[in-house]
mmCIF file of the C-alpha atoms, coordinates in Angstrom:
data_MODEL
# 
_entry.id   MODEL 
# 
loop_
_atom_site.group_PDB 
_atom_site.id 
_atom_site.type_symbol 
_atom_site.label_atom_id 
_atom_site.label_alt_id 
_atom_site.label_comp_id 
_atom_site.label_asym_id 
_atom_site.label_entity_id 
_atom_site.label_seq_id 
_atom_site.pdbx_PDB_ins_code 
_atom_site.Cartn_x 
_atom_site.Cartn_y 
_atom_site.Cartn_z 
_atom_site.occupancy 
_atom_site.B_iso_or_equiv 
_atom_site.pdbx_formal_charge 
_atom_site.auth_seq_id 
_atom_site.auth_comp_id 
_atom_site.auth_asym_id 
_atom_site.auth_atom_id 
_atom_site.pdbx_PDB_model_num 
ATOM 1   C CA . UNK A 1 1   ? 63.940 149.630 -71.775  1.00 0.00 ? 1   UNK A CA 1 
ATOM 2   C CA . UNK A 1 2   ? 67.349 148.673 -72.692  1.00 0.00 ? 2   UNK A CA 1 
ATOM 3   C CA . UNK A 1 3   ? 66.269 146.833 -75.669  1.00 0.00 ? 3   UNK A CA 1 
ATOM 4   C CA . UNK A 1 4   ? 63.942 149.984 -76.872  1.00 0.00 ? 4   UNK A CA 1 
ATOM 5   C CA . UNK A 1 5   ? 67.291 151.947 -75.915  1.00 0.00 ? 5   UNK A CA 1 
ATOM 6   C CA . UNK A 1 6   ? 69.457 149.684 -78.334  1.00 0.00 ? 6   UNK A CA 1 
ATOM 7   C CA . UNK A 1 7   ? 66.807 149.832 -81.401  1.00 0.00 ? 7   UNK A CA 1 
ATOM 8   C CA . UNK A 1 8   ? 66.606 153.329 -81.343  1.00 0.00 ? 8   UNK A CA 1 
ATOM 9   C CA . UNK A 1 9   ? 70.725 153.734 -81.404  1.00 0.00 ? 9   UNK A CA 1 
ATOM 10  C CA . UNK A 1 10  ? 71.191 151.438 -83.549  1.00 0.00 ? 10  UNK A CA 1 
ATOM 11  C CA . UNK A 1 11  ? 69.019 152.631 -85.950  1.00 0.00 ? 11  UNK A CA 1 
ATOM 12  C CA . UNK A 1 12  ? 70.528 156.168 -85.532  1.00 0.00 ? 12  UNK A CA 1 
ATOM 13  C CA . UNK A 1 13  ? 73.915 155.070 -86.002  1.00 0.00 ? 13  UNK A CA 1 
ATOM 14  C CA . UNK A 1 14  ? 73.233 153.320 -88.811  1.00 0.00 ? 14  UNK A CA 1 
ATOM 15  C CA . UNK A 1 15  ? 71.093 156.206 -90.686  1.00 0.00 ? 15  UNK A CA 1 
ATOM 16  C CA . UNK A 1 16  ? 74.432 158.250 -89.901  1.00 0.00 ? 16  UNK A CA 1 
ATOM 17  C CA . UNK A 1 17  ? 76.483 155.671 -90.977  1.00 0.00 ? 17  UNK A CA 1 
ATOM 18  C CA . UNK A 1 18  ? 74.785 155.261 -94.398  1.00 0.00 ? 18  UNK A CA 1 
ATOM 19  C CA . UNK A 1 19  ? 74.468 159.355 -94.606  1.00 0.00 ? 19  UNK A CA 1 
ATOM 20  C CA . UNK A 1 20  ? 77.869 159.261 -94.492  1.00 0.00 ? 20  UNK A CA 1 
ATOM 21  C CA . UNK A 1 21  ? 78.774 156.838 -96.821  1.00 0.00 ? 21  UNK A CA 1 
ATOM 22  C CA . UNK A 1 22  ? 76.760 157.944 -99.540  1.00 0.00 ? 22  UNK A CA 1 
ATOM 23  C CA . UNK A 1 23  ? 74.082 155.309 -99.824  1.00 0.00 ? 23  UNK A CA 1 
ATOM 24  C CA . UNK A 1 24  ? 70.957 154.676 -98.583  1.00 0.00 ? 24  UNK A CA 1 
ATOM 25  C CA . UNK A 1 25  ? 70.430 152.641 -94.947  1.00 0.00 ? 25  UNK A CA 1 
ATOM 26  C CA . UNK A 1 26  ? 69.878 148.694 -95.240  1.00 0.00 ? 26  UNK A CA 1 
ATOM 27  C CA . UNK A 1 27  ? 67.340 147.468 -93.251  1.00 0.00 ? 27  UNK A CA 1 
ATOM 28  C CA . UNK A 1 28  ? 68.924 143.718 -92.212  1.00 0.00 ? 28  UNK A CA 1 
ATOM 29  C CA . UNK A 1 29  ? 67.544 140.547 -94.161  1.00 0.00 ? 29  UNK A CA 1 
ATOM 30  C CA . UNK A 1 30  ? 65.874 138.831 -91.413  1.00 0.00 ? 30  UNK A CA 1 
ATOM 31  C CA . UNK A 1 31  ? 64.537 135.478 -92.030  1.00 0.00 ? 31  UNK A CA 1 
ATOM 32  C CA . UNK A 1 32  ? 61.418 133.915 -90.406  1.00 0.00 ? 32  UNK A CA 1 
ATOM 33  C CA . UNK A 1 33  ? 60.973 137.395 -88.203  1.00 0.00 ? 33  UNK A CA 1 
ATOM 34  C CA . UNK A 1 34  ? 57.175 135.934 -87.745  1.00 0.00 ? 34  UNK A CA 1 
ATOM 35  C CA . UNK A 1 35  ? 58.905 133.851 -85.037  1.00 0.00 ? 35  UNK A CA 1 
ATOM 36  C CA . UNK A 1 36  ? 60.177 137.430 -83.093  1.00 0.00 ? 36  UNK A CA 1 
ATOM 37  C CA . UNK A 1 37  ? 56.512 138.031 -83.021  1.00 0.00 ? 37  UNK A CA 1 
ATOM 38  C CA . UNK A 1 38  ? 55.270 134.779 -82.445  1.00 0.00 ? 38  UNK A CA 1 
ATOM 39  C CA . UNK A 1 39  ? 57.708 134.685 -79.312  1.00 0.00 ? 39  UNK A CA 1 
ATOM 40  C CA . UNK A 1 40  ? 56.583 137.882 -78.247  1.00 0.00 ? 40  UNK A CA 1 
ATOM 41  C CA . UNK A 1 41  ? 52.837 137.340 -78.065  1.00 0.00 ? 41  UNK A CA 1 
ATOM 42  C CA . UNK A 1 42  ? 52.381 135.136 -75.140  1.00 0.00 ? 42  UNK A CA 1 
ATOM 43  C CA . UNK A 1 43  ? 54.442 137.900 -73.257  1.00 0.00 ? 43  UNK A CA 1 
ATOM 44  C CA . UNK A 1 44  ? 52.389 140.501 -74.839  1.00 0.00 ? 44  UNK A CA 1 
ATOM 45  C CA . UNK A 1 45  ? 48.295 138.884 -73.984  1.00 0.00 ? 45  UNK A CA 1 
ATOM 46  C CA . UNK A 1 46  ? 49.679 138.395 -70.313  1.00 0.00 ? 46  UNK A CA 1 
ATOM 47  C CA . UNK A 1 47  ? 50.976 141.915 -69.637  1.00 0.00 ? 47  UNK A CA 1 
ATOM 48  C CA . UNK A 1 48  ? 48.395 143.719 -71.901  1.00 0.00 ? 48  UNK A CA 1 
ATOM 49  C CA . UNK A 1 49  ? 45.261 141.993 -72.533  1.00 0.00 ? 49  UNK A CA 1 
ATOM 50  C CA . UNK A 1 50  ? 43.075 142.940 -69.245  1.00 0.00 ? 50  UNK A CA 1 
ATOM 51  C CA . UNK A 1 51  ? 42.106 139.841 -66.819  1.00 0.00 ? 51  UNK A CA 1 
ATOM 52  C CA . UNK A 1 52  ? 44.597 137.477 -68.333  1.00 0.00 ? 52  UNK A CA 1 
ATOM 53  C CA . UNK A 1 53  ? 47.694 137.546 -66.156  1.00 0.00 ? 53  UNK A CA 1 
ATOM 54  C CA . UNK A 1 54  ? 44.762 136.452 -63.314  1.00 0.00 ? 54  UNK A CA 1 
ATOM 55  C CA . UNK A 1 55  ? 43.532 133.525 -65.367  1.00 0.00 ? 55  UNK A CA 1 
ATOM 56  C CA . UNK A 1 56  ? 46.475 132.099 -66.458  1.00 0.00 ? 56  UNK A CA 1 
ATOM 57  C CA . UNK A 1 57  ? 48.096 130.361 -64.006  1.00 0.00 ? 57  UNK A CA 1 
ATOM 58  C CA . UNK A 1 58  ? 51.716 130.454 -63.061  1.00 0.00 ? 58  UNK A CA 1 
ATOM 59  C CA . UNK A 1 59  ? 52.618 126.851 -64.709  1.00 0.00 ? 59  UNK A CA 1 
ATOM 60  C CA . UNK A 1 60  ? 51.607 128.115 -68.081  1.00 0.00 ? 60  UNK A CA 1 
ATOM 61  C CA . UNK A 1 61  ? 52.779 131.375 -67.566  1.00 0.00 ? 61  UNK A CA 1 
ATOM 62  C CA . UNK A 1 62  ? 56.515 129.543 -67.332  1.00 0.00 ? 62  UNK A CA 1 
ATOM 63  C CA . UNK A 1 63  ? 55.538 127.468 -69.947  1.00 0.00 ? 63  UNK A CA 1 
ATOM 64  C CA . UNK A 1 64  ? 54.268 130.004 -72.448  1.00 0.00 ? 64  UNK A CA 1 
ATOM 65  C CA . UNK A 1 65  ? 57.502 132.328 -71.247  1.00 0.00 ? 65  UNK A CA 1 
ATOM 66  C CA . UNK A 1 66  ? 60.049 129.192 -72.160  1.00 0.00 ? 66  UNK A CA 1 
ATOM 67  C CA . UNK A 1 67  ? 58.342 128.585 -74.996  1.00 0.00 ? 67  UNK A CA 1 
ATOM 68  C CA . UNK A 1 68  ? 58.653 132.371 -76.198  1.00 0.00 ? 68  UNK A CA 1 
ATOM 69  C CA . UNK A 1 69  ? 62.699 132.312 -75.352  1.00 0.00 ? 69  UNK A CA 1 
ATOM 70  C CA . UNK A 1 70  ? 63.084 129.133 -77.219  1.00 0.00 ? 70  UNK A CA 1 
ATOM 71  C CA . UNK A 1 71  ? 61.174 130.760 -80.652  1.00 0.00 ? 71  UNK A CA 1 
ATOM 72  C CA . UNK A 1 72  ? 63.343 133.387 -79.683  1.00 0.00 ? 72  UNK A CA 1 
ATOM 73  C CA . UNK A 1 73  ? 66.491 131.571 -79.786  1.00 0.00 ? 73  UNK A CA 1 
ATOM 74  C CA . UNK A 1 74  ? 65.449 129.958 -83.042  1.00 0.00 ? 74  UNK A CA 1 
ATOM 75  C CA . UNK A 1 75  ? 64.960 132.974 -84.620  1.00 0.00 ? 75  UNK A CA 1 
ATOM 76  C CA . UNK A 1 76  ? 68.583 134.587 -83.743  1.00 0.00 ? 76  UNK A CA 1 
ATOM 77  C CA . UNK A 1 77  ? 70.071 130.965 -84.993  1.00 0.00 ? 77  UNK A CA 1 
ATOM 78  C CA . UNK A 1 78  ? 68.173 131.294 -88.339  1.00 0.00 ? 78  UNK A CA 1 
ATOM 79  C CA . UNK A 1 79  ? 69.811 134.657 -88.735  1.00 0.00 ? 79  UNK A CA 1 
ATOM 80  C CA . UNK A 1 80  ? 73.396 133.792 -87.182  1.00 0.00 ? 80  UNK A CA 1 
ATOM 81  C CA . UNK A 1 81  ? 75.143 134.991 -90.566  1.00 0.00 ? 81  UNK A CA 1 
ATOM 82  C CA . UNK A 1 82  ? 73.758 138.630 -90.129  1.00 0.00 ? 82  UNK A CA 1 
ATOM 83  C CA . UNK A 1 83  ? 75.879 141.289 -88.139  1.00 0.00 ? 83  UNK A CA 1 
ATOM 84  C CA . UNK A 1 84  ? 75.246 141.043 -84.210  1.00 0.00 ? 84  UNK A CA 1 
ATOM 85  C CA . UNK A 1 85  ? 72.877 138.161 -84.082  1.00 0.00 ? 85  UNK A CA 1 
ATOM 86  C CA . UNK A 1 86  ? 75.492 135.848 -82.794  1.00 0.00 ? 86  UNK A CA 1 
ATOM 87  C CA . UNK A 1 87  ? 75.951 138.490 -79.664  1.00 0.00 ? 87  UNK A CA 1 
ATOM 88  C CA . UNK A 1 88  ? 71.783 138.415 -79.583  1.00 0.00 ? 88  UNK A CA 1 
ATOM 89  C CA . UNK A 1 89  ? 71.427 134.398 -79.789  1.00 0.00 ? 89  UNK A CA 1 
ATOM 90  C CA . UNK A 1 90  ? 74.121 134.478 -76.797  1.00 0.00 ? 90  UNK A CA 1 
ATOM 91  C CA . UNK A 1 91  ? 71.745 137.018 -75.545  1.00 0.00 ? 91  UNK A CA 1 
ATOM 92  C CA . UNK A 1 92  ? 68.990 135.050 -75.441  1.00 0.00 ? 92  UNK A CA 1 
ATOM 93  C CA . UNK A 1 93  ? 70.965 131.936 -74.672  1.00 0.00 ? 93  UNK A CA 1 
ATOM 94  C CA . UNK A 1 94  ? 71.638 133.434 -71.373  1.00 0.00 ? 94  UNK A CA 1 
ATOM 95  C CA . UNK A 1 95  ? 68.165 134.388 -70.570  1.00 0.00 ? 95  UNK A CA 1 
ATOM 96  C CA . UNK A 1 96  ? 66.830 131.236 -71.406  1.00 0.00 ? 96  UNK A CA 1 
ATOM 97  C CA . UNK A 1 97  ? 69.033 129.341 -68.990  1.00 0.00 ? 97  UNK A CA 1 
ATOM 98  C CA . UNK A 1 98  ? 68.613 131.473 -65.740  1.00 0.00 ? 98  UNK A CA 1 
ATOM 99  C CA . UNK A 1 99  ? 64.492 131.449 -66.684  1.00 0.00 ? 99  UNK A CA 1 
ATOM 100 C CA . UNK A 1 100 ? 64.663 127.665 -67.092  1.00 0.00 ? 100 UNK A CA 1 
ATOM 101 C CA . UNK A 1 101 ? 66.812 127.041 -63.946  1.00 0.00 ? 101 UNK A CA 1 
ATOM 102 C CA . UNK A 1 102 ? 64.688 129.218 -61.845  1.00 0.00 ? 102 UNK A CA 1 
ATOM 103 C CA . UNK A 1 103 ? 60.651 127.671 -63.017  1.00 0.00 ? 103 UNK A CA 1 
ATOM 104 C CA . UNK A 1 104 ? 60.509 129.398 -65.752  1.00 0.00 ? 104 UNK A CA 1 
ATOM 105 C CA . UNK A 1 105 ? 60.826 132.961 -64.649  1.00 0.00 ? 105 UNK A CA 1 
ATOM 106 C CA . UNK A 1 106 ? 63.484 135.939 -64.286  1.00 0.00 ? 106 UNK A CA 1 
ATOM 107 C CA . UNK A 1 107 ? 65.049 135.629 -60.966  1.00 0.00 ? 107 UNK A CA 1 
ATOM 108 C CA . UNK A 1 108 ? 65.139 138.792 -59.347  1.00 0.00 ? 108 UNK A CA 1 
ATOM 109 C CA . UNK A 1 109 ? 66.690 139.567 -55.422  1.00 0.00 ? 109 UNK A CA 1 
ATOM 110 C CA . UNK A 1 110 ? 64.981 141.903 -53.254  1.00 0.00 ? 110 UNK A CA 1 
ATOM 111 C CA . UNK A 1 111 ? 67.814 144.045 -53.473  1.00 0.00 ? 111 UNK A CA 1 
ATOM 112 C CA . UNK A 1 112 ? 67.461 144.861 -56.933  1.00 0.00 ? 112 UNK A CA 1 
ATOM 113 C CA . UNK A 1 113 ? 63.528 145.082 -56.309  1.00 0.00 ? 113 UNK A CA 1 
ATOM 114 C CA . UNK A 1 114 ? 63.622 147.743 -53.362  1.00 0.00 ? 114 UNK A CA 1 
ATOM 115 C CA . UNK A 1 115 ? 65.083 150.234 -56.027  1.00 0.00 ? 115 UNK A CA 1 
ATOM 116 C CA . UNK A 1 116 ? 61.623 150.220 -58.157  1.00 0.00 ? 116 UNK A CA 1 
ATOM 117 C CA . UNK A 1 117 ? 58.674 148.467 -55.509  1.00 0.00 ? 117 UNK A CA 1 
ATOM 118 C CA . UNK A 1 118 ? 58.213 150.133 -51.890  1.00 0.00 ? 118 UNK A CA 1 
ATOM 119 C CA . UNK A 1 119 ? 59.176 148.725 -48.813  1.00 0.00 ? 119 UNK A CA 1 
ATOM 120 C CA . UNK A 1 120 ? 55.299 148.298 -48.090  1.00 0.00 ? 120 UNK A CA 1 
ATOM 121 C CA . UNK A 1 121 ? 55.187 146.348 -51.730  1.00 0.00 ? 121 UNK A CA 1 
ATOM 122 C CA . UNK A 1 122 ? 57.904 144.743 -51.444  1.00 0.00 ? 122 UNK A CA 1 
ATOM 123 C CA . UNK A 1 123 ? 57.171 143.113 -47.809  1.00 0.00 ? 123 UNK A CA 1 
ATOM 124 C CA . UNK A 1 124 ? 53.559 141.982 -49.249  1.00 0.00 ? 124 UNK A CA 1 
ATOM 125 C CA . UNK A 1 125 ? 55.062 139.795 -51.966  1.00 0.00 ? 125 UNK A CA 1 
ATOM 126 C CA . UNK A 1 126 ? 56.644 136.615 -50.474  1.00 0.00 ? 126 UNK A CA 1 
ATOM 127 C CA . UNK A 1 127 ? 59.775 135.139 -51.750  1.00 0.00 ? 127 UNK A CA 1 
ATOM 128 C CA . UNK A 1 128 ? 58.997 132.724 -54.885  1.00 0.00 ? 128 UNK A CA 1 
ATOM 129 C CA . UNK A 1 129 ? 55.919 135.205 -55.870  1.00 0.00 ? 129 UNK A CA 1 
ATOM 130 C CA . UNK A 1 130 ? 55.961 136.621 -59.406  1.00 0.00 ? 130 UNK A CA 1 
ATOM 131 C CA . UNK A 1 131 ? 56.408 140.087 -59.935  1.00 0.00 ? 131 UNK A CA 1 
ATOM 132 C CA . UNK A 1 132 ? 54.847 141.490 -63.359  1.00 0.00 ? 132 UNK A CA 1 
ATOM 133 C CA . UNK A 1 133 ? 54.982 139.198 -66.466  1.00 0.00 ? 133 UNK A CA 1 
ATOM 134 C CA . UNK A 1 134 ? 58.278 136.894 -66.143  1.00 0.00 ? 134 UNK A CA 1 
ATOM 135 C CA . UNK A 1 135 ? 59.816 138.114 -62.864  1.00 0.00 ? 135 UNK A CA 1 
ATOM 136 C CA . UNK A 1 136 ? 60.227 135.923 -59.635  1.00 0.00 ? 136 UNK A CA 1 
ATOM 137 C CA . UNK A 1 137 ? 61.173 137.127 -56.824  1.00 0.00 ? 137 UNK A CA 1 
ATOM 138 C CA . UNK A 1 138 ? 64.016 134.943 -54.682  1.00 0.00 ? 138 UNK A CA 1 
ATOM 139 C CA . UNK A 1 139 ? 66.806 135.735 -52.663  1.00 0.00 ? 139 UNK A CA 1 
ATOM 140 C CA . UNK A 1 140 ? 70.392 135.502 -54.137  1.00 0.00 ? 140 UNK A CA 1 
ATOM 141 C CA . UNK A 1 141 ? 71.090 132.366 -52.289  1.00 0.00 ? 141 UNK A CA 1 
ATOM 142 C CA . UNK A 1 142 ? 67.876 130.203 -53.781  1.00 0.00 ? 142 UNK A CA 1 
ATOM 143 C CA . UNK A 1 143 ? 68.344 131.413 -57.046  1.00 0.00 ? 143 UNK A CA 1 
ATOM 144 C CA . UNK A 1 144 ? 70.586 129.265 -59.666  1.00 0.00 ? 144 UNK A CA 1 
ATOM 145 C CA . UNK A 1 145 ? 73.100 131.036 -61.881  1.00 0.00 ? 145 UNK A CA 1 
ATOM 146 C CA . UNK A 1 146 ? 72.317 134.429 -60.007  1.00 0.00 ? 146 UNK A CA 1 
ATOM 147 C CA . UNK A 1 147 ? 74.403 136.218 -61.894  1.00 0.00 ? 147 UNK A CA 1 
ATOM 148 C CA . UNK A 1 148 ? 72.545 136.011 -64.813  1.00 0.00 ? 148 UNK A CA 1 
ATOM 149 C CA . UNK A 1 149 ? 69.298 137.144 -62.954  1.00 0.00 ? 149 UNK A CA 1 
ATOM 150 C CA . UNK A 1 150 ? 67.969 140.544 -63.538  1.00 0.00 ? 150 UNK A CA 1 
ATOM 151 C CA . UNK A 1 151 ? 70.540 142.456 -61.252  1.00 0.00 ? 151 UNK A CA 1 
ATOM 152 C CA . UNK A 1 152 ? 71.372 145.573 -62.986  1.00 0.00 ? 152 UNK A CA 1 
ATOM 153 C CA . UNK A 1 153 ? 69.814 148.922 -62.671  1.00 0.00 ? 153 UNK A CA 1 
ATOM 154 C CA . UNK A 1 154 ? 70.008 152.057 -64.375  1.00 0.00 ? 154 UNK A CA 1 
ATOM 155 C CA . UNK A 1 155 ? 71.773 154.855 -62.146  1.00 0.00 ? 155 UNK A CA 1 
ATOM 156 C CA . UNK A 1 156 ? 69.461 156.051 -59.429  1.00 0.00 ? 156 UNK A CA 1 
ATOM 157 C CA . UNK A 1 157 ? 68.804 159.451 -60.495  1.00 0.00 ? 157 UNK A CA 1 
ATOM 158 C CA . UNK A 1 158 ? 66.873 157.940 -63.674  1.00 0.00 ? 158 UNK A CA 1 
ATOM 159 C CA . UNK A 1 159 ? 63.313 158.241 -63.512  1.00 0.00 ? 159 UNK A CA 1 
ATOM 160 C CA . UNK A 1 160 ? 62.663 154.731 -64.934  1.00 0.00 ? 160 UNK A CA 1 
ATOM 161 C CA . UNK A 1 161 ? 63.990 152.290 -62.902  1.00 0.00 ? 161 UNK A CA 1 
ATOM 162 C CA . UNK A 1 162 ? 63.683 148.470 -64.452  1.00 0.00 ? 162 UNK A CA 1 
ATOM 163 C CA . UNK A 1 163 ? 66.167 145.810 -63.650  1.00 0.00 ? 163 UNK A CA 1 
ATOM 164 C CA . UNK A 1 164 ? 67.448 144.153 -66.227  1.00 0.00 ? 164 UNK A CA 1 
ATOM 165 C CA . UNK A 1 165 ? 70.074 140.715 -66.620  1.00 0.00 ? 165 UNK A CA 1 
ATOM 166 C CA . UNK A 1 166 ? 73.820 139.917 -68.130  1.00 0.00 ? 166 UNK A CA 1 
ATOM 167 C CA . UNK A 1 167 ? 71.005 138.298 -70.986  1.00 0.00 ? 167 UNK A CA 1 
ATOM 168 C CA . UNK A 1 168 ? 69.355 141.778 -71.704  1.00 0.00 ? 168 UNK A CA 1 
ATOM 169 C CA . UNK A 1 169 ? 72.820 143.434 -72.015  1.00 0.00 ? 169 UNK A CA 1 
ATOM 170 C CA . UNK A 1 170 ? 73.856 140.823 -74.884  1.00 0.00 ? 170 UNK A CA 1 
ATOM 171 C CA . UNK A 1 171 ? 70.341 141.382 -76.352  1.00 0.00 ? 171 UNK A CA 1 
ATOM 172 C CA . UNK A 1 172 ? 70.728 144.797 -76.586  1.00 0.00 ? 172 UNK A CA 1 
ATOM 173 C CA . UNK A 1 173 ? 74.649 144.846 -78.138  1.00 0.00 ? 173 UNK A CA 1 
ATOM 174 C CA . UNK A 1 174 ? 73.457 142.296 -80.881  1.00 0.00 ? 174 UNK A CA 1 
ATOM 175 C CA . UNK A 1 175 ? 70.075 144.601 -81.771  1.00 0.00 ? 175 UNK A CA 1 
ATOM 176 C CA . UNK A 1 176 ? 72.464 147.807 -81.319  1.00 0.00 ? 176 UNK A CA 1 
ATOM 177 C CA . UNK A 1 177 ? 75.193 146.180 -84.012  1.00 0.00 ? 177 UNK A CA 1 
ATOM 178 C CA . UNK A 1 178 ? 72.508 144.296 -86.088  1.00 0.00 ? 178 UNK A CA 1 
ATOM 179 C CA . UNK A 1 179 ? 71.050 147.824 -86.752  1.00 0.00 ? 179 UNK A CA 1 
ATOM 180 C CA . UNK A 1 180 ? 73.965 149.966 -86.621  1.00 0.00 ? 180 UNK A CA 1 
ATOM 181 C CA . UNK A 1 181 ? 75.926 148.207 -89.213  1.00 0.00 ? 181 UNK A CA 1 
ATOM 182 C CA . UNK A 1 182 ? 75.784 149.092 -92.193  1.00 0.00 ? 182 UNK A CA 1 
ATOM 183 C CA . UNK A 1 183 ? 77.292 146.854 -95.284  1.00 0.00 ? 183 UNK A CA 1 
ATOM 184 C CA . UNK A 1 184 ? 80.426 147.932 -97.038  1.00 0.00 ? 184 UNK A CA 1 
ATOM 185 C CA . UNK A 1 185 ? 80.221 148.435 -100.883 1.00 0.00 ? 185 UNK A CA 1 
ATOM 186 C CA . UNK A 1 186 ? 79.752 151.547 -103.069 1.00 0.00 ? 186 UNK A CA 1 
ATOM 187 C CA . UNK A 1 187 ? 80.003 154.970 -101.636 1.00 0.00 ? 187 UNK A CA 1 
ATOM 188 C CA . UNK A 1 188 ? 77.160 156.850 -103.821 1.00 0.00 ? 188 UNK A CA 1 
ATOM 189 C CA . UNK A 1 189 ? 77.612 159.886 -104.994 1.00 0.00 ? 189 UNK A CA 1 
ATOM 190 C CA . UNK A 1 190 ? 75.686 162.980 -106.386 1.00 0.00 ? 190 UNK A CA 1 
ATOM 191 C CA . UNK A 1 191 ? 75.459 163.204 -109.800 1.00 0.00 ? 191 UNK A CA 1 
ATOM 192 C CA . UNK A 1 192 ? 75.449 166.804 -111.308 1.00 0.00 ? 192 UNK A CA 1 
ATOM 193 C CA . UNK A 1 193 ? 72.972 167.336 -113.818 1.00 0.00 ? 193 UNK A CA 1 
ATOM 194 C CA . UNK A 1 194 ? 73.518 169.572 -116.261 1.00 0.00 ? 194 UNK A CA 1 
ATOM 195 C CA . UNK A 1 195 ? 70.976 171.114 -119.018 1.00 0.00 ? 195 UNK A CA 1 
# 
């Protein structure tokens, strides 16, 4: 959600941003972008393709997850020059190293849980159980580098609750910047054409 959040701003300040300026938006040079989506299918067969979250088993769920974060990672250091992707690859930096401390999965408390699974729900999953695609759930004190676990929420009164980690937030600034900004050069103008 966050991410989604940060594409669509991003995109919207930068369309402004070029409006303004006189010339037409830049969509950023990204290099090797098969490796975004390359990193994003494993995620994508086990959360949408029906009956495979049951067959695959947790080991290679971590496995194809780590795998995903490290294309991932290679992607935002292929693209390191380009505005924002440093913020992204510490992004992703982050979020690889609390998923590969903790099995391969997102840590996430209880806590943080009870604000989007019921008490009933919550009590039927046992500590160390996944929850959806790359969630585990733990308690603070068995997880390692907690604080980059999925921890934050947005404010209760929103209607879609998802946690999300100090990773995510990163993500979402570089995407955010890497769309928003636009580059500097000449400021277009309207030619008058006269007959």
């Amino acid at each position: 959600m966050i991410l989604l959040v940060a594409v669509l701003a991003g995109f919207l300040v930068g369309m402004v941003w070029a409006w303004m300026r006189r010339q037409p938006y830049e969509v950023p040079d990204l290099k090797h972008l098969w490796l975004v989506f390359l990193a994003y299918l494993p995620q994508f067969a086990i959360l949408y393709i029906p009956g495979i979250r049951q067959q695959v088993s947790d080991l290679w769920s971590a496995i194809l997850l780590t795998v995903s974060q490290v294309l991932l990672l290679g992607f935002a250091w292929l693209n390191r020059k380009l505005p924002g992707m440093t913020i992204l690859l510490v992004g992703a930096a982050l979020n690889f190293t609390v998923m590969a401390a903790n099995g391969g999965f997102m840590p996430i408390s209880p806590q943080t849980a009870s604000r989007f699974l019921s008490q009933q729900e919550l009590m039927d999953i046992p500590t160390g159980e996944r929850i959806g695609v790359k969630d585990i759930l733990l308690q603070p004190e068995d997880t390692r580098f907690e604080f980059l676990a999925d921890r934050f929420l947005p404010p209760a009164w929103s209607t879609y609750q998802v946690a999300f980690s100090l990773g995510d937030v990163f993500l979402a600034v570089g995407v955010f910047w890497l769309l928003a900004r636009q580059p500097t050069g000449t400021v277009y103008t309207a030619k008058r054409i006269t007959t």
